[in-house]
TORKOL-4160 file (C-alpha; in steps of 0.2 Angstrom, whole numbers, padded with zeros to 4 digits, m for minus):
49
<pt num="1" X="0000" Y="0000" Z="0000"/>
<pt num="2" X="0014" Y="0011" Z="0005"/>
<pt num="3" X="0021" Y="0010" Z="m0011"/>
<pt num="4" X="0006" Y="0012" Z="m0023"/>
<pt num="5" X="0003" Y="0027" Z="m0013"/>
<pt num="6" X="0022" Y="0033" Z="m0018"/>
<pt num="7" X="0019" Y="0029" Z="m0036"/>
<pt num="8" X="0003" Y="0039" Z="m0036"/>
<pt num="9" X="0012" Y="0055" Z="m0027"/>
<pt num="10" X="0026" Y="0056" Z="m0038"/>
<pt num="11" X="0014" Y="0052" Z="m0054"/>
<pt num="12" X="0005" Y="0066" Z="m0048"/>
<pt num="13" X="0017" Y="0077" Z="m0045"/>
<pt num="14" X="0028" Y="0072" Z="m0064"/>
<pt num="15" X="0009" Y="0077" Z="m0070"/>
<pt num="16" X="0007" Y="0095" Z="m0062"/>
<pt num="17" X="0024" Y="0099" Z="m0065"/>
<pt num="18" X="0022" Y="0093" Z="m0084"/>
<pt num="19" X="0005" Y="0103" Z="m0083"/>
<pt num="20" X="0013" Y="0118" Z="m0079"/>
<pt num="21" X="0027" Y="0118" Z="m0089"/>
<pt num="22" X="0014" Y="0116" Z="m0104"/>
<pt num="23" X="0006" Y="0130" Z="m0099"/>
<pt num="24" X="0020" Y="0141" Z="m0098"/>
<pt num="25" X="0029" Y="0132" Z="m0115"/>
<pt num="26" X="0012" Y="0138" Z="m0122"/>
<pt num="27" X="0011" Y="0156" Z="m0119"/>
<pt num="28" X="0028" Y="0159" Z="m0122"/>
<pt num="29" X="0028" Y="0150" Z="m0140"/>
<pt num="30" X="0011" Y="0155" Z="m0147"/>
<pt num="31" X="0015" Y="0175" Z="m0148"/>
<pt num="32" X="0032" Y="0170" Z="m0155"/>
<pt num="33" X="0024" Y="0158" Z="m0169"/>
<pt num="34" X="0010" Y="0172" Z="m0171"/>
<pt num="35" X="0023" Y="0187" Z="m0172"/>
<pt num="36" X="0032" Y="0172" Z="m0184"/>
<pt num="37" X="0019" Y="0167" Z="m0196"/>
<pt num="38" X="0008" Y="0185" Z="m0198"/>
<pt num="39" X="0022" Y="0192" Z="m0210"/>
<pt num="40" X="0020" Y="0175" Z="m0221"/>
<pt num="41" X="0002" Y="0177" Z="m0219"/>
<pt num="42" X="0000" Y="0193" Z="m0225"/>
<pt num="43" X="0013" Y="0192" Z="m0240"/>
<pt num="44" X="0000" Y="0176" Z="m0246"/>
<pt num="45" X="m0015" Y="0185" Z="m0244"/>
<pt num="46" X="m0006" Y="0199" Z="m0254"/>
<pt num="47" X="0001" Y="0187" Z="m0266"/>
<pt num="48" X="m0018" Y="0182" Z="m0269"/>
<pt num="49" X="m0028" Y="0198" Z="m0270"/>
């Protein structure tokens, strides 16, 4: 039982710290990717009009 109870602690805490960093990975890349891709973006809609 002891150890079950161990496994399910340190799963939970692998889980919140991945959670977390997901989170962070997130917010941090999306405006870069954004920032990244609008250029392109509009330099295709350009390129179609």
């Amino acid at each position: 039982m002891k150890n079950s109870d161990n496994v399910v602690v340190i799963l939970y805490s692998i889980n919140s710290y991945v959670a977390i960093n997901l989170h962070y990975t997130i917010h941090t890349i999306t405006p870069n990717i954004k920032s990244a891709i609008a250029p392109a973006l509009k330099l295709l809609s350009n390129g179609v009009m």
